[in-house]
N, C-alpha and C positions, 0 to 999 in steps of 0.2 A: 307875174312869174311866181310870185309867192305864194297864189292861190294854187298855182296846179302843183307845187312841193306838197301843198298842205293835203290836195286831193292824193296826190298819190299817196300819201302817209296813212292818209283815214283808209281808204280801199287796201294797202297793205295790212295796216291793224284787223279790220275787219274779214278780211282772207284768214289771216294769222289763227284770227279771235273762232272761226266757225270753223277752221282746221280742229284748234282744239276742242271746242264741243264737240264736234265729228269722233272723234279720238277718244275721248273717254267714254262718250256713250255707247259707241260700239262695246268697247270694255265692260262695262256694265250689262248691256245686252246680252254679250256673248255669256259672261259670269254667271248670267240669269239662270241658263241653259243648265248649266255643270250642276248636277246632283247634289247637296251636300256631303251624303255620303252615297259611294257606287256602292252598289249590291248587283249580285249575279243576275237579279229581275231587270234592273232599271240601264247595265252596262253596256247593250247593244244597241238600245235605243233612245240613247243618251248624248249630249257635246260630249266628245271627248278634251278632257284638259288639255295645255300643250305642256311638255316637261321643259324645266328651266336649264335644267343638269340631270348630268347622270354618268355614273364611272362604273369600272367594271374591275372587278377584284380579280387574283389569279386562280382561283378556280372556273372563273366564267361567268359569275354573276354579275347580274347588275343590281345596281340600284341608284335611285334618282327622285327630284322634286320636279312638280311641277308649278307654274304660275301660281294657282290658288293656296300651294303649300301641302298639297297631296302627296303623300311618301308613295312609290311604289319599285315594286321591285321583279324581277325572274331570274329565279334559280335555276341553277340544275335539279335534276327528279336523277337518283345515281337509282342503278336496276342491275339484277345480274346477265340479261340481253345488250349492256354495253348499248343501248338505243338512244341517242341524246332526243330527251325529252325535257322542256321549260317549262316551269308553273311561273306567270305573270299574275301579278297579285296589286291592288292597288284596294283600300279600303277593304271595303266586306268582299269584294268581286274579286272571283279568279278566274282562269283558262288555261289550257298548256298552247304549247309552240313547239312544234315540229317539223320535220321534212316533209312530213305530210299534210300537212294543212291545222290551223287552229281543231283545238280539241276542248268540249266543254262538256269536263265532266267533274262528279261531285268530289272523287280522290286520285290520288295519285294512281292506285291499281288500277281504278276504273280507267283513267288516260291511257295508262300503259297498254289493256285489253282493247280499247277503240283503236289507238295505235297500231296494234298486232292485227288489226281484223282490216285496217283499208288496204287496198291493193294498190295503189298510189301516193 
């Protein structure tokens, strides 16, 4: 009787024991991926982080970390077309967010003009 407590002990440890190596290596893996730093070259074809948190102020912004410790944030773009437009920004990488679809451009006007030109 005492042997099969003891087997099932060792086969539970050992589940336990390769759960955890499973687990952090993945971790490590995944970390591999993530950029050290996003730049607008490297940020489409990159892991994306996962955010840990993130809260949103009363004007509408967010801002938030994620896992690796990554600040990132999206603002409002304020315009005099009243258009809600977001710059999402996280390291050197930006992009807008809109009704119309992601927008990647190098400034604010320039978003605003790609903006003004889809038809959708």
């Amino acid at each position: 009787m005492n042997k099969i407590v003891v087997n099932i002990l060792n086969t539970i440890i050992t589940i336990i024991t390769a759960g955890v190596i499973l687990f952090f290596s993945s971790l490590s893996a995944q970390a591999a991926e993530i950029p050290e730093t996003y730049t607008n070259d490297n940020f489409w074809s990159s892991a994306h982080d996962q955010p840990v948190s993130f809260s949103q102020d009363i004007e509408g912004n967010f801002s938030g970390i994620t896992v690796t410790g990554k600040i990132f944030t999206q603002t409002n773009i304020t315009n005099s077309a009243d258009i809600r437009l977001q710059r999402f920004a996280i390291d050197k990488a930006f992009f807008y967010v809109s009704d119309k679809g992601i927008i990647v451009a190098s400034s604010n006007a320039k978003a605003l003009s790609v903006y003004l030109s889809r038809n959708t």
